[in-house]
N, C-alpha and C positions, 0 to 999 in steps of 0.2 A: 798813199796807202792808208796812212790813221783817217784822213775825211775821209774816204770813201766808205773804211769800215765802220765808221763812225755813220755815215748817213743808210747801210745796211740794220745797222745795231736800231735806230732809228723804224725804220720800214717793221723790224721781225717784232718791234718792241707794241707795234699799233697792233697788227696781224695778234699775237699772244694775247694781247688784253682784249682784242675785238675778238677771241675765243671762248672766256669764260663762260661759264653756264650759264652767270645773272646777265651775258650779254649776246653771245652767243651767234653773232652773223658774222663770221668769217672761222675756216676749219683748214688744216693741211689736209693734203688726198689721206685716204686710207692706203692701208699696206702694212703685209707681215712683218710685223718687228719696228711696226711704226708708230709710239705713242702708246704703246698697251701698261699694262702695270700687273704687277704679279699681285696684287693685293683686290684692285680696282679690274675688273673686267669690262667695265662700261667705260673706261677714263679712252680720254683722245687726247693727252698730251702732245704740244707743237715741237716735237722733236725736234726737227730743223733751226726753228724760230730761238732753241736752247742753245745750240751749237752757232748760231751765228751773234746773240747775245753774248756768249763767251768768248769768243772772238773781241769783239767790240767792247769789252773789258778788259781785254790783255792786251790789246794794239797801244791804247796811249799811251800806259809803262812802257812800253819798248820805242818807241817814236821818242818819248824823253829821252831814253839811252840815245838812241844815234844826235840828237839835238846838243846830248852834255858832251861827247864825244867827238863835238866840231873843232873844240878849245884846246889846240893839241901845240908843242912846244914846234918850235919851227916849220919844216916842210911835213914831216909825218910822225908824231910824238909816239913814245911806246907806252905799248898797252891802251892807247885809245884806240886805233885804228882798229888792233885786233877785238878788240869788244864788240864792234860795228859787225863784225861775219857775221858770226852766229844772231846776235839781233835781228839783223836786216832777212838774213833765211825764213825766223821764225814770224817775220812782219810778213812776206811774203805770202809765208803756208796759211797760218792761218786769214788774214783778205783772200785767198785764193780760193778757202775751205766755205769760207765767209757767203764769197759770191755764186760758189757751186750751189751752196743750202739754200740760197735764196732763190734762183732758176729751179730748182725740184718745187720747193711750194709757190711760186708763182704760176709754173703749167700744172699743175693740182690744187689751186687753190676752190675751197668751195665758198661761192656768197651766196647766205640767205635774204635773198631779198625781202620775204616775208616778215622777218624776224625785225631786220632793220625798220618795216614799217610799223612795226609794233613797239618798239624801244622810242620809234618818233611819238608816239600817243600817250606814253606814259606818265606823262604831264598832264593830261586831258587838253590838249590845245595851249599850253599857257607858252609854248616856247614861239607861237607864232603873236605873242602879243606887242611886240615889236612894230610886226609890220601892218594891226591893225592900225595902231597907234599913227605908223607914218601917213598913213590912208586917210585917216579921220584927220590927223591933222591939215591933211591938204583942204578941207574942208570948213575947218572949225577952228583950227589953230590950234598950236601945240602943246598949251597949258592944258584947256579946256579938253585935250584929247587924251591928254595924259591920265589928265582926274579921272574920266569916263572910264579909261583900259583900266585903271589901276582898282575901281571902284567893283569894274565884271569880275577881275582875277581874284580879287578877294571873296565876292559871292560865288565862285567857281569852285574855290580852295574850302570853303567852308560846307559848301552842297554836295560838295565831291562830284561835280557835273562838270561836263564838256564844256570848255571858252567859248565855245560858237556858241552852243542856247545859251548861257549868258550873256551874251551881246544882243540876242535875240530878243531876251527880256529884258537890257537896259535903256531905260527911259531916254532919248538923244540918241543912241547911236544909231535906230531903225530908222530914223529920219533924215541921216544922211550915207548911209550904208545900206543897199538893199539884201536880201536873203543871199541870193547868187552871186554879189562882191563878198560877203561875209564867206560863203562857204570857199570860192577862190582862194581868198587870203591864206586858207587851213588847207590849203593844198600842197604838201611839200613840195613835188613835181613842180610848182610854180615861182618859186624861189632859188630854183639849180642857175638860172642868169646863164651867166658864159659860160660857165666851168666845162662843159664837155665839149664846147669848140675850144676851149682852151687845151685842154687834156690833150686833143686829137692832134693839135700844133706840135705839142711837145713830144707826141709819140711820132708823127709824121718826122720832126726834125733829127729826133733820136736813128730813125730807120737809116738817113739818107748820112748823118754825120760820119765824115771817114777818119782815122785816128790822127792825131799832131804826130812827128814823128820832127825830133831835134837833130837831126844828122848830119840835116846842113848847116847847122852853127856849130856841130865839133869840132 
């Protein structure tokens, strides 16, 4: 129950920060009594995302309790056992409260896709300079490509212009990089690799998994 809430606390912790205003692509649904502020009438606070983060700050004190509580005088020591009730109730409610809040803002969850492609640009290109680099180096070799990529990001950073016309304008790299590899490269769509046939695995496996159940080793 503490990993599990632990890997919720996890989930609501990205969701809440991929909320803020400076970033702004991902929202809980809307709903009366959900997120408002008596001061703020414009605020969207992650309601949910707060109740499952406090969960997942209360679980691991209490998962210590039943852990210190193993240490008990013979077959059932006093006053350890009894500590474990109440603990292990409250480990319960809230992972249970935990996994409820999580189910409500996953089937209301909003994603701005738009939003995310504009948090990618905010760099002007520079977070794809990576994979020009690996590119040119297949070409030129690695040093030689290094100095080129490192040489655009600098006249990019200082022009306050787009990686791509930089590369456009540097000396070596239109001669072994054409227009249309260059604009590729700055396609973030073009960098996803496996991730959504991966994704689709683990949700496919998720659908079909049936529960462990010990009852034939009691």
């Amino acid at each position: 129950m503490g990993i599990l809430t632990g890997t919720l606390g996890k989930i609501a912790r990205d969701i809440s920060l991929h909320a803020q205003t400076e970033i702004g692509e991902l929202h809980e649904r809307k709903g009366e009594g959900r997120g408002g502020s008596s001061s703020m009438p414009h605020k969207r606070n992650p309601v949910s995302c707060a109740v499952i983060l406090a969960a997942a700050l209360r679980v691991p004190g209490l998962v210590s309790t039943v852990l210190s509580a193993m240490v008990q005088e013979d077959e059932r020591g006093l006053g350890g056992w009894h500590a474990e009730w109440e603990t292990l109730l409250d480990i319960l409610r809230l992972s249970a409260g935990a996994l409820r809040q999580l189910r409500i803002t996953m089937d209301g969850l909003e994603v701005d896709t738009q939003r995310m492609e504009n948090n990618l640009e905010l760099t002007r290109g520079l977070i794809y300079a990576e994979a020009v680099t690996t590119a040119l180096a297949a070409k030129i070799g690695k040093k030689d490509a290094r100095r080129l990529v490192e040489h655009a990001c600098t006249r990019a950073t200082e022009a306050k212009e787009h990686l791509r016309d930089a590369f456009l304008k540097t000396p070596g790299v239109s001669e072994y990089l054409g227009a249309a590899e260059i604009s590729e490269l700055f396609d973030a769509r073009k960098h996803l690799g496996n991730s959504s046939a991966a994704i689709d695995r683990v949700l496919a496996a998720a659908k079909t998994a049936k529960p462990t159940s010990t009852r034939g080793s009691e």
